[in-house]
C-alpha positions in Angstrom: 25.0 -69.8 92.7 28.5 -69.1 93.3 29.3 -69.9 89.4 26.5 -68.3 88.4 28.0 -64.9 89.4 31.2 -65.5 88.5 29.9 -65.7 85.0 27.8 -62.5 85.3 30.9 -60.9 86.9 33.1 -61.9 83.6 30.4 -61.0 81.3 31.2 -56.8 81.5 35.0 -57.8 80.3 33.8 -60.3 77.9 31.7 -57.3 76.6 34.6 -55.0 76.9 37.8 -56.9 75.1 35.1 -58.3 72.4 34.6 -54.4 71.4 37.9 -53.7 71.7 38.4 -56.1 68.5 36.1 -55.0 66.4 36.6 -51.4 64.2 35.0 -48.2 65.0 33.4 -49.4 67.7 33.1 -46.6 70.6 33.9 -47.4 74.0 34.9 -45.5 76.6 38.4 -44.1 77.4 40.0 -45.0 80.8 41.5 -42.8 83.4 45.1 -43.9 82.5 44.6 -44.2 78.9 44.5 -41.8 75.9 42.3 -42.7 72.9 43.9 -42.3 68.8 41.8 -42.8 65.8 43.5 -44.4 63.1 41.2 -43.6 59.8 41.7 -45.4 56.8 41.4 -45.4 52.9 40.2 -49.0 52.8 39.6 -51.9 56.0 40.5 -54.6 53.7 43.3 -55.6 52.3 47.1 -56.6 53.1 48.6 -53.4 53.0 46.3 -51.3 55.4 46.2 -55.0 57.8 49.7 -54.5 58.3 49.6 -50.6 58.4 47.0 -51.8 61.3 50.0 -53.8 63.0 52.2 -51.2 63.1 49.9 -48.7 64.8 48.7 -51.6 67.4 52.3 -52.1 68.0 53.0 -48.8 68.6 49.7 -48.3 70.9 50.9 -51.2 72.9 54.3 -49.3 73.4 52.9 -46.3 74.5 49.9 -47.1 76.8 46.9 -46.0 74.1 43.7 -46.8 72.9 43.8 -47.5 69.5 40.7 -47.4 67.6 41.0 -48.8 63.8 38.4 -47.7 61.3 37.5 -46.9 57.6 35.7 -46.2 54.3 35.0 -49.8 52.4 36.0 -48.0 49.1 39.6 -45.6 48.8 37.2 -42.9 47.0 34.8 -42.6 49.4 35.9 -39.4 51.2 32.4 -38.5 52.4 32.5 -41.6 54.6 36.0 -40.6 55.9 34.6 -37.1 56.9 31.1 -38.7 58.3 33.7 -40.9 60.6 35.7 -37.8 61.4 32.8 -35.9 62.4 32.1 -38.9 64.9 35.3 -39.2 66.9 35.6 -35.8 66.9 32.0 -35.5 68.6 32.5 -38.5 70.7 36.1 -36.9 72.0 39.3 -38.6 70.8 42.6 -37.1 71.8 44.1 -37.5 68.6 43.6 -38.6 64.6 45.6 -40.5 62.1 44.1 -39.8 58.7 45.3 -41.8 55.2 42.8 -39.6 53.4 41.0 -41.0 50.4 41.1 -37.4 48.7 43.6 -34.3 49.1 41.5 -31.4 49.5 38.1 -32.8 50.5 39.4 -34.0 54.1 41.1 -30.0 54.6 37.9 -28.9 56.4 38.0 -31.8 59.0 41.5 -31.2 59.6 40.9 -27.4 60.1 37.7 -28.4 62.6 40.1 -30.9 64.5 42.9 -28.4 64.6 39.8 -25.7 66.2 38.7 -28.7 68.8 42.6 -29.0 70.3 42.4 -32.8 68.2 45.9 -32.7 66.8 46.0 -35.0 63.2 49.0 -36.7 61.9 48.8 -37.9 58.2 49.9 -40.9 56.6 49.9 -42.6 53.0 48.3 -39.7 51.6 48.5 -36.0 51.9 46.2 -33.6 52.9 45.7 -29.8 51.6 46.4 -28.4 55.1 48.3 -26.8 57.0 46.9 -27.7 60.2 48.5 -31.3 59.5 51.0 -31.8 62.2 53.2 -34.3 60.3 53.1 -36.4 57.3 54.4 -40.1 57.0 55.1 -41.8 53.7 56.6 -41.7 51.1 58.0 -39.7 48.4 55.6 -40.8 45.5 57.3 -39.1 42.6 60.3 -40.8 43.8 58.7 -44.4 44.1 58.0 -43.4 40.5 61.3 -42.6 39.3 62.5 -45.4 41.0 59.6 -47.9 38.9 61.4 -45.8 35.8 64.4 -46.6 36.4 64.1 -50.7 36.8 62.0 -50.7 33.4 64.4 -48.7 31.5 67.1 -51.3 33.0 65.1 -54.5 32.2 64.4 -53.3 29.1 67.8 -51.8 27.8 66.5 -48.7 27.7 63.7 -49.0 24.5 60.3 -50.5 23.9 57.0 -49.3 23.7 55.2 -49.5 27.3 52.0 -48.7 29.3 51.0 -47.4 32.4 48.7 -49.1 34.1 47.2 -46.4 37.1 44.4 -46.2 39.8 41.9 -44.3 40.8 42.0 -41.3 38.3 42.6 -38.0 40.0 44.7 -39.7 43.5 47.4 -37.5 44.2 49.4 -40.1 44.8 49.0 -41.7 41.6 49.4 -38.5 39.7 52.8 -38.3 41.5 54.1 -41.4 40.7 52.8 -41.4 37.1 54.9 -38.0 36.7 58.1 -39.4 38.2 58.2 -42.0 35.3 57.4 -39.3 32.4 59.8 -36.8 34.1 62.5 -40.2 34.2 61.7 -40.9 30.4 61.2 -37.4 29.3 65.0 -37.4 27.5 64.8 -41.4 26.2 62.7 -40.9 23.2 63.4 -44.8 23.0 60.8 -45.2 26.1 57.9 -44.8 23.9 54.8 -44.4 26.5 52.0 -45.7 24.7 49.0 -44.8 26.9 48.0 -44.2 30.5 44.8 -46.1 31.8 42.9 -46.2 35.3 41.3 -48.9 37.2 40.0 -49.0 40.5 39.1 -53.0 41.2 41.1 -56.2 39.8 38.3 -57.1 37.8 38.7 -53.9 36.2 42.4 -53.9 35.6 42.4 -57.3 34.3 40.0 -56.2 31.9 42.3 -53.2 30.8 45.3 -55.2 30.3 43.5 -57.5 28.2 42.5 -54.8 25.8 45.8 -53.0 25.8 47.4 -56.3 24.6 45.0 -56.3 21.8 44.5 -52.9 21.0 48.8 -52.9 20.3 49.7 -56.0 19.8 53.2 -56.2 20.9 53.9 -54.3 24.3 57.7 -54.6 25.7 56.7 -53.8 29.3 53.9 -52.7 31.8 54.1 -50.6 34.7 51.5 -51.3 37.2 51.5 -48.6 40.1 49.5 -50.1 43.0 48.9 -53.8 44.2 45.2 -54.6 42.4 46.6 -52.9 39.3 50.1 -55.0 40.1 48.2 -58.5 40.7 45.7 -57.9 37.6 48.2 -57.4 34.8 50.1 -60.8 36.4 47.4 -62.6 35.9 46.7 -61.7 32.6 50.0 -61.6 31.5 50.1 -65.5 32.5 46.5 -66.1 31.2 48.0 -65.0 27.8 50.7 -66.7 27.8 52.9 -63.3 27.9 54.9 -63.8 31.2 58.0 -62.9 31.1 58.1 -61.5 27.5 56.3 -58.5 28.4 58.3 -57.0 31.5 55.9 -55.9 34.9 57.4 -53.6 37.1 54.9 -53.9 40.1 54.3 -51.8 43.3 53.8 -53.0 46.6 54.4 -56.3 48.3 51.0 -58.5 48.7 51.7 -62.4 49.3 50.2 -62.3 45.7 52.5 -60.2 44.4 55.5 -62.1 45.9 54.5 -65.2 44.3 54.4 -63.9 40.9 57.5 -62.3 41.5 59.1 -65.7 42.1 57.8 -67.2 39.5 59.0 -64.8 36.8 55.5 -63.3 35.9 56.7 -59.9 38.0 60.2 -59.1 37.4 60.6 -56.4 40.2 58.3 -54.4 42.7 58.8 -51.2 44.4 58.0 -51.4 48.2 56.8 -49.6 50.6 56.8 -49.9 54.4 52.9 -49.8 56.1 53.9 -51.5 59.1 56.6 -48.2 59.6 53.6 -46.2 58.5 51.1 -47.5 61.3 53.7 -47.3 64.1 55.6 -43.9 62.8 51.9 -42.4 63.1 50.8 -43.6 66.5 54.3 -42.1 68.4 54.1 -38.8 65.9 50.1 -38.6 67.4 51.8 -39.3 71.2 54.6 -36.1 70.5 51.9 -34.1 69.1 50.0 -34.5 71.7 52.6 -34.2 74.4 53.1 -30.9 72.7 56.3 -31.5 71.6 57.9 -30.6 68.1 57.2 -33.4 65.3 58.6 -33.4 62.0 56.6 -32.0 58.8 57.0 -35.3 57.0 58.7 -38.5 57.6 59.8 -40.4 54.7 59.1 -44.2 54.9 61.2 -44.8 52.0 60.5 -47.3 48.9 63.0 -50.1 47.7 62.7 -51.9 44.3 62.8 -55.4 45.0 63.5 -58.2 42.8 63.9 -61.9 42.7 67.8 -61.7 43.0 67.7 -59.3 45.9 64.1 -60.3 47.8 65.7 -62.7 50.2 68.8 -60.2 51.1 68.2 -59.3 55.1 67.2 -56.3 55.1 64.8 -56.5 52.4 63.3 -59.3 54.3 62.8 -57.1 57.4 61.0 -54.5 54.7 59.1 -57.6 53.2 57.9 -58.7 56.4 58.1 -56.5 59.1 56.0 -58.3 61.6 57.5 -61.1 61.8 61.1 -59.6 63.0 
């Protein structure tokens, strides 16, 4: 009898760390405990996993209840506004948004801003400015910076392609014009064609075709990790590693690999774990009611395989593990 309610005692905590775990579920929020929603572009995937790390870190620090949710897709913006609508109904004390479109999340942030809900940015911008802070970084930079490496591992000539996502994301537009604006006085960087692709299978795909529709290509930049990991692996299915140059972006386990093996010949890196944490102790200032910073830059690094087992690029590669 005695065991019996032991177990039925256990059972409400059972209940309660099990929801803990699992995304956008509601629960409620203790006495000594504030709640933050962290909203994402997608669930899956390395880069927003370790964006997820960060903020848990940080929530950990700072005595809050983090709750981690999502759209499936990073151009569904209705779901991010449906989930929005949600928390904000439910009561959360503060958002984090990395919004899946610039101007469609402005009204949520406005409504938040109404409700007292203060709402910290991060990846992407929002048209707002009831934003309390932005962390990120400086996409036309990152692009310059992609650029740069090309024009170095290339000596400066060739014909090249871009190889984009999602068609319209600020973010790529940014980093696409922070390569034209690096090339714009090299007439020898001859930028064949810019082409979008929003899934692997797609991007594959596209780099097939560009390889046949112009024959010889001296380099390909590939501006986010699907797009990054695609053109690798067609680039090794053709048998065109390391004669057609890829300048990747971001830092998957995926990525890595085909960086040591020659097939990527540099990255440029961001920092989601910095991300995830920077945005759970802006949300604590802001809703202290102390002064935050307009933006935080996370910074971006080009990373190679000569320079990818340096220190501190390790503790950029794999900030978890430090």
């Amino acid at each position: 009898m005695k065991r019996s309610i032991a177990l039925l005692l256990g059972l409400p905590l059972i209940i309660l760390l099990a929801s803990c775990s699992r995304g956008g579920e509601l629960h409620p929020v203790t006495d000594t405990q504030r709640e933050i929603v962290l909203i994402v572009k997608n669930m899956d995937g390395e880069f927003w996993n370790t964006v997820k790390m960060g903020a848990e870190a940080a929530a950990k620090e700072f005595n809050m209840k983090l709750i981690y949710d999502g759209a499936s897709i990073e151009t569904d913006a209705k779901t991010q506004i449906d989930l929005i609508d949600k928390y904000l109904a439910y009561g959360t004390d503060s958002l984090i948004l990395a919004a899946n479109d610039y101007t469609k999340l402005a009204g949520s942030v406005k409504k938040a801003s109404k409700m007292g809900v203060p709402v910290v940015t991060i990846e992407s911008e929002i048209d707002s400015p009831e934003v309390r802070s932005f962390i990120g970084i400086n996409n036309y930079e990152a692009g310059r910076q992609a650029a740069l490496k090309m024009k170095e591992l290339s000596d400066s000539q060739g014909r090249f392609v871009i190889l984009n996502f999602v068609k319209g994301s600020r973010n790529a537009e940014q980093r696409e014009k922070g390569i034209r604006d690096e090339w714009a006085n090299n007439p020898d960087m001859q930028l064949l064609e810019t082409v979008h692709c929003d899934s692997e299978e797609r991007c594959e795909q596209i780099t097939s075709e560009m390889m046949r529709k112009y024959g010889e290509i001296d380099g390909i930049l590939a501006l986010n990790a699907s797009a990054s990991i695609s053109a690798a692996k067609q680039l090794r299915s053709l048998g065109q590693d390391g004669i057609v140059k890829l300048v990747a972006f971001d830092n998957t386990p995926e990525e890595l690999e085909w960086l040591q093996e020659g097939v990527i010949q540099a990255t440029v890196i961001q920092n989601p774990f910095s991300m995830g944490y920077l945005g759970v102790k802006t949300a604590v200032e802001a809703m202290d009611k102390q002064n935050v910073p307009d933006r935080i830059d996370t910074v971006t690094k080009v990373i190679d395989a000569e320079n990818m087992f340096w220190s501190d690029n390790q503790k950029m590669l794999f900030p978890f593990v430090q």
